[in-house]
N, C-alpha and C positions, 0 to 999 in steps of 0.2 A: 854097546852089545845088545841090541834090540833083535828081539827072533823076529824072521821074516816073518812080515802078516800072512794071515789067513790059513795057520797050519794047523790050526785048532778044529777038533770033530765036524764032521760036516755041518751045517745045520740043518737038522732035522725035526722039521713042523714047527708049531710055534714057541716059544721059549715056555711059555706058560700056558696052564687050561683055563684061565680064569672066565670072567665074560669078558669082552674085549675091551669094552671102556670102565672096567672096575678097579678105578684108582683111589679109592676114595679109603685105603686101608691106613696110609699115615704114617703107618709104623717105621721102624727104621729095617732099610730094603735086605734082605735074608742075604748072607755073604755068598752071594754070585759070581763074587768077583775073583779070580784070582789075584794076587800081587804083580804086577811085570806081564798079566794078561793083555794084550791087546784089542782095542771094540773098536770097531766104525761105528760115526752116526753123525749129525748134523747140528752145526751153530743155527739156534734160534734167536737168541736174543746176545745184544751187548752192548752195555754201558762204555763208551769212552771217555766221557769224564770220572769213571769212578773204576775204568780200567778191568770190569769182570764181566762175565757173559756166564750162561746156559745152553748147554749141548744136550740135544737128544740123543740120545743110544740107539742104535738101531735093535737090541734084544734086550734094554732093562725098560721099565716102565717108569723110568721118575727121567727128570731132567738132571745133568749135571752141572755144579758147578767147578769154574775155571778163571783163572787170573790171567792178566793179559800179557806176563812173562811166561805161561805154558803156551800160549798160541804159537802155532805153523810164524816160522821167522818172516816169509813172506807178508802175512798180513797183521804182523804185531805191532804195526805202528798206525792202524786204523783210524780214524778218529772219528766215524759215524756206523751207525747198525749196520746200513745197505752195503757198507763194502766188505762185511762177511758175512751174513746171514745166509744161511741155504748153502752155506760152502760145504763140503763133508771134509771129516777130517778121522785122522785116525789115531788112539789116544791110548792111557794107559789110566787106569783110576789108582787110587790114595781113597784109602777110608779113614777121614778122619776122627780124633778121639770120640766125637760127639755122635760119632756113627753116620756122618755125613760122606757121600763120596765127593773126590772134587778131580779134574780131567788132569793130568800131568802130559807133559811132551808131548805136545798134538802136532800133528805132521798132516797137510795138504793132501788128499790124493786125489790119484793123478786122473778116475775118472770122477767128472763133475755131476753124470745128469742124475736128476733127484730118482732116490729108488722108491718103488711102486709099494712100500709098506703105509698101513691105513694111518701110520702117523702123520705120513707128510698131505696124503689126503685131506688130513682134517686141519688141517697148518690153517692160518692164519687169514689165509686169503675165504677161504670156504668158510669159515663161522659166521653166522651172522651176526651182526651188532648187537650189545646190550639194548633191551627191550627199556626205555626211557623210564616208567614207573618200577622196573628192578632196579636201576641206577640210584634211583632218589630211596629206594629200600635200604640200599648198602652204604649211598650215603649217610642216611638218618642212626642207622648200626654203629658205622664208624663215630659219628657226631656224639653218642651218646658215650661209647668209649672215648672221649677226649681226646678225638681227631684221629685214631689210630688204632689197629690191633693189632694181634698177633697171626700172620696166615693162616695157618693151620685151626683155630677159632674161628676166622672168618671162613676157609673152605667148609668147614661140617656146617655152618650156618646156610650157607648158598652155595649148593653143593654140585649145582648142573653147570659149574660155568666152569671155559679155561683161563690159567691165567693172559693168554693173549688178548683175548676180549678186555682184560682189563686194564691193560695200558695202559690206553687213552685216556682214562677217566682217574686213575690212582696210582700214586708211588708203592711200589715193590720193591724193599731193598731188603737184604742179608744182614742178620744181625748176629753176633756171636753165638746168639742160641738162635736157631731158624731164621725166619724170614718174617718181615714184619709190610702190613698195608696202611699206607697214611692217605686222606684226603690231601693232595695238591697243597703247596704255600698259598697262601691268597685265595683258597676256596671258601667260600663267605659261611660256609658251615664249621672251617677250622677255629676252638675255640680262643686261639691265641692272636688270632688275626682281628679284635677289637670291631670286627662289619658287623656283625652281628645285628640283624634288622632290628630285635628284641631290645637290645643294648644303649637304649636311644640317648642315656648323656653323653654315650662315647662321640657322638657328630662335632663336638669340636676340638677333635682331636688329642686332647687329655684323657690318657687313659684311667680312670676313675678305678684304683687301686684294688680294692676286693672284689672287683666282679670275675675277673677268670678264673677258671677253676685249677689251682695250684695243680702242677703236674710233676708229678715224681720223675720226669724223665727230661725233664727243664735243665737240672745242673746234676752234678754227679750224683754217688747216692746219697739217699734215704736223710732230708733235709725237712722231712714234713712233721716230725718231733723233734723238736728242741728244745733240750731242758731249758725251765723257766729262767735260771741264772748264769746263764749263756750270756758272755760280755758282747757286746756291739765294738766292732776292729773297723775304724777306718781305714781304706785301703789306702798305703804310703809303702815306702820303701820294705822289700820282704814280704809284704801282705798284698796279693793281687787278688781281684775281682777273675771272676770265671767268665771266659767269653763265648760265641761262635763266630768265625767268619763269615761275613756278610754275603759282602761283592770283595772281588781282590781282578785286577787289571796285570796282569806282568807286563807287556808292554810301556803301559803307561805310568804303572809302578805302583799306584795308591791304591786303596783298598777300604771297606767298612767293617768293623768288627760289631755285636750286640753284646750290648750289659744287660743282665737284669738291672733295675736301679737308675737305669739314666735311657731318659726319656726318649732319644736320638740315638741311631748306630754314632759310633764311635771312629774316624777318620784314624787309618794309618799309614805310612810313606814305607816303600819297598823295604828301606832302609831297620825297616823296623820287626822285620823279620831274619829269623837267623841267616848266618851268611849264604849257606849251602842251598837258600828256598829262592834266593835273590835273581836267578833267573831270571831276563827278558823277555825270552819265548816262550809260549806257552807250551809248546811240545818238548822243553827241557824238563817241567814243574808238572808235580803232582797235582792236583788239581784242589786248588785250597779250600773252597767253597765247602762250610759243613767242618771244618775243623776246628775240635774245642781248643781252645789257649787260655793261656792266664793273660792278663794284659797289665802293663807298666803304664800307666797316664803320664803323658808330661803335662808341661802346663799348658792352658789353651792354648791355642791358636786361634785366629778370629773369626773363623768360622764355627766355636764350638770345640768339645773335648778333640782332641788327641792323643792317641796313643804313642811309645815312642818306642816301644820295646812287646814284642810277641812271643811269649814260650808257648812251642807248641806241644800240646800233652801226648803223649805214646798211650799207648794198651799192650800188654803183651799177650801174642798168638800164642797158646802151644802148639794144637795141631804143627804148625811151618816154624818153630821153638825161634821167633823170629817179632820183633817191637813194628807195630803200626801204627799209624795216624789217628788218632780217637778222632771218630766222624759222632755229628750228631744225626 
């Protein structure tokens, strides 16, 4: 029972008097929305291995977010940015608890060509590239906060840039509260990645134990006080080590998990994740990569530890009153 589009007041001038690029307010966006109201606007961005994307509106000023079970049936099974971006679609918003909006039942419409508002103007194609010594500024930013921060800290920091420009150079992902900016894995400035020029015992590959700087956001929480008479548990039957998933292949079925504690990722056989993950195809499976588990060790193999057994941890949503995959 969706009201035919477009039966809403005409539109008359621009939604708002503000200055035209004054986004820089933060707050959470004034209730615009009605419930079961209908908006056009346009897919910018989308993750298909983590299955969520960003639509523009064509009359709110923030971007939204969206899952990739609310996407137009047509292109819900995407598996790269190019083959929806720029599409328009036409949606219904959910404000979620946090005061977040996020897009519900997005439906295709039926005309494609891009409309002449100064957003799509300023799209992606038209910015020009980060200026290389602002690049090594927000590197050096993030580097100091421990490879990462929180967006909203980092937009009032460097405040003339969009998030498009920043793609290329930094991971942007959605955290239960906002949205968070990491330097790249393997960027020689992430403190966890042992390259560290400075770092020089690390060259033979032994990570020389107290040098990185303990990160709260490593294993679940708040593990940086420990009372002093805190027993040492080896891990055995009932008692698992905390992991992330590495690499995981469904095809080929093996996979890498990371311990803190052991020096080497950690080798696991398809076999060794619950039944319902065991999939072969990849377009059956969630996309494993980044999710915390406990791990059950069997005995070596001769290549080193393996695992034999995967629980994978939940989180629960309220906003969607619905259990997700705890991503790191």
């Amino acid at each position: 029972g969706m009201m035919p589009p477009h039966m809403g007041p005409p539109h008359s001038g621009p939604p708002h008097m503000g200055p035209p690029m004054d986004r820089g307010g933060g707050g959470p966006a004034p209730a615009r929305v009605r419930p079961g109201q209908v908006l056009s606007g346009m897919i910018v961005r989308f993750n298909s291995a983590k299955g969520y994307g960003f639509l523009e509106p064509d009359d709110l000023d923030e971007d939204i977010f969206f899952l990739r079970s609310e996407m137009p049936q047509e292109i819900q099974s995407a598996q790269s940015q190019q083959e929806v971006a720029n599409k328009r679609v036409e949606f219904e918003v959910r404000t979620m608890p946090d005061g977040k909006m996020r897009a519900q039942r997005m439906l295709l419409m039926q005309d494609q060509p891009p409309p002449g508002n100064r957003k799509t103007r300023e799209s992606a194609e038209n910015l020009p590239p980060l200026d290389a010594s602002l690049v090594d500024e927000m590197v050096e930013f993030l580097a100091d906060n421990g490879g990462g921060a929180d967006y909203g800290k980092f937009a009032s920091r460097f405040s003339r840039v969009k998030k498009v420009q920043l793609q290329g150079h930094f991971d942007i992902f959605s955290m239960e509260k906002g949205q968070r900016i990491e330097l790249p894995r393997g960027h020689p400035s992430r403190p966890d990645d042992g390259s560290d020029g400075d770092a020089g015992q690390e060259e033979d590959g032994r990570q020389e134990g107290g040098d990185a700087p303990a990160r709260a956001e490593d294993g679940l929480e708040g593990e940086d006080d420990v009372p002093p008479d805190e027993p040492a548990i080896p891990p055995g039957p009932g008692c698992e080590p905390y992991g992330v998933i590495r690499t995981y292949d469904p095809a080929k079925g093996c996979g890498f998990v990371g311990v803190e504690g052991f020096e080497e990722d950690i080798f696991f056989p398809r076999g060794a994740l619950p039944e319902s993950f065991q999939g072969k195809k990849k377009s059956q499976m969630p996309e494993l990569v980044g999710v915390e588990v406990s791990v059950e060790l069997g005995p070596d193999g001769d290549k080193g530890p393996r695992a034999q057994r995967l629980r994978l941890l939940l989180k629960w949503h309220a906003g969607d009153q619905c259990w997700l995959l705890r991503r790191r």
